[in-house]
Residue frames relative to the residue before (quaternion, step in Angstrom):
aa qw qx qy qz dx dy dz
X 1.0000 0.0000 0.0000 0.0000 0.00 0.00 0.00
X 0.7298 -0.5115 0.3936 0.2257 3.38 -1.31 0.78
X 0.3318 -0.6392 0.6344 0.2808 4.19 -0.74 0.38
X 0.6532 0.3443 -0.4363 0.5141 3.73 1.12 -0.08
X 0.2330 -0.6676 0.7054 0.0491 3.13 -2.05 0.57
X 0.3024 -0.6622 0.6845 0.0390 3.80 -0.27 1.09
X 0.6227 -0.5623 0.4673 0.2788 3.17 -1.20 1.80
X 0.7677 0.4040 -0.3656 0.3374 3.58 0.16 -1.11
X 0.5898 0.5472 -0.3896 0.4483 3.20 1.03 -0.94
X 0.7599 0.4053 -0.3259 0.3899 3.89 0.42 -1.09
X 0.4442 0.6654 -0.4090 0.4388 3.81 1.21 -0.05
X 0.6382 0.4629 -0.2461 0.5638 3.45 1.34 -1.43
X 0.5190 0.6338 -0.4028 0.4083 3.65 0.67 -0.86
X 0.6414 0.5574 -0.0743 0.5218 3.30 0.75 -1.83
X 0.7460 0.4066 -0.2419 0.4686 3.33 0.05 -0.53
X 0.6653 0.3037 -0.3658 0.5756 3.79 0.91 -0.57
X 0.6415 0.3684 -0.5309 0.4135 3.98 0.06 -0.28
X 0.6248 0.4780 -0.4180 0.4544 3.65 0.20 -0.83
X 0.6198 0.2950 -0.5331 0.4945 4.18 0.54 -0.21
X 0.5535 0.5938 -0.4387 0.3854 3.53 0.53 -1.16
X 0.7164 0.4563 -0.4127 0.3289 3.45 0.34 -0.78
X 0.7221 0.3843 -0.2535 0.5164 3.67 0.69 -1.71
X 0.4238 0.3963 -0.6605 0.4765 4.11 0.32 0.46
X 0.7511 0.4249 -0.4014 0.3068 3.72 -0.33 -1.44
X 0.6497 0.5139 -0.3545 0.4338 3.88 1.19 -1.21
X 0.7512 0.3350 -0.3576 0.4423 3.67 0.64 -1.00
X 0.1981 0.7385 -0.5313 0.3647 4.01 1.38 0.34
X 0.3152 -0.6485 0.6004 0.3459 2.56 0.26 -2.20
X 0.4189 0.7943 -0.3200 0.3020 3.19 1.82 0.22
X 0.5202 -0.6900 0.2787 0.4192 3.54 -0.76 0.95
X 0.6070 -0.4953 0.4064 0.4701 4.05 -1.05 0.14
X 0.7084 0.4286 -0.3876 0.4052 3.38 0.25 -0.22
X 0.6346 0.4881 -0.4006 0.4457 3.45 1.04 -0.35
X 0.6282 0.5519 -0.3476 0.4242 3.29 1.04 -1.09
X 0.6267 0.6598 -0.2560 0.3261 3.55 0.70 -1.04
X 0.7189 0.3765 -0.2161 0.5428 3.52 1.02 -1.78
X 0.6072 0.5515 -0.4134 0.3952 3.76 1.28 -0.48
X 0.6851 0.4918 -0.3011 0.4452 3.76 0.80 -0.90
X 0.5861 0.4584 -0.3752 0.5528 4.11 1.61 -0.51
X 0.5706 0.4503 -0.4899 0.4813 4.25 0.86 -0.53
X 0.6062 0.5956 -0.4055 0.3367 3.69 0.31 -1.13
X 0.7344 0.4597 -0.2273 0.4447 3.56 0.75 -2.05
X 0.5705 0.6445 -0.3111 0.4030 3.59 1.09 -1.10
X 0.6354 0.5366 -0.4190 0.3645 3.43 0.67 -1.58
X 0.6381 0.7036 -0.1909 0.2478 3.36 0.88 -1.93
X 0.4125 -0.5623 0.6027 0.3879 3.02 1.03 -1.21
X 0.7195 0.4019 -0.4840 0.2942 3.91 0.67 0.50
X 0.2209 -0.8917 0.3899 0.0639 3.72 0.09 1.33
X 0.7814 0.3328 -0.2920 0.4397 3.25 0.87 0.20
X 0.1934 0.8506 -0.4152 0.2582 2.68 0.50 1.76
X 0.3212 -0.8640 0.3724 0.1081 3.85 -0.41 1.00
């Protein structure tokens, strides 16, 4: 995969961690898990500045 991300493409990107997140939250999973899972997801993608 590419070091670029296209705006649309990183919107999708965005869009799957942010579900990924509210499954793990309505789980019941702890915040730190949810958290380091939604930065592996962006990371995989290629979005690195992620907080």
């Amino acid at each position: 995969m590419s070091d670029s991300i296209t705006i649309i493409d990183e919107n999708k990107v965005i869009d799957v961690v942010l579900i990924a997140g509210r499954i793990l939250l309505e789980a019941g999973a702890e915040t730190y898990r949810i958290e380091d899972t939604m930065n592996r997801i962006a990371h995989s993608y290629g979005l690195h500045d992620t907080y």
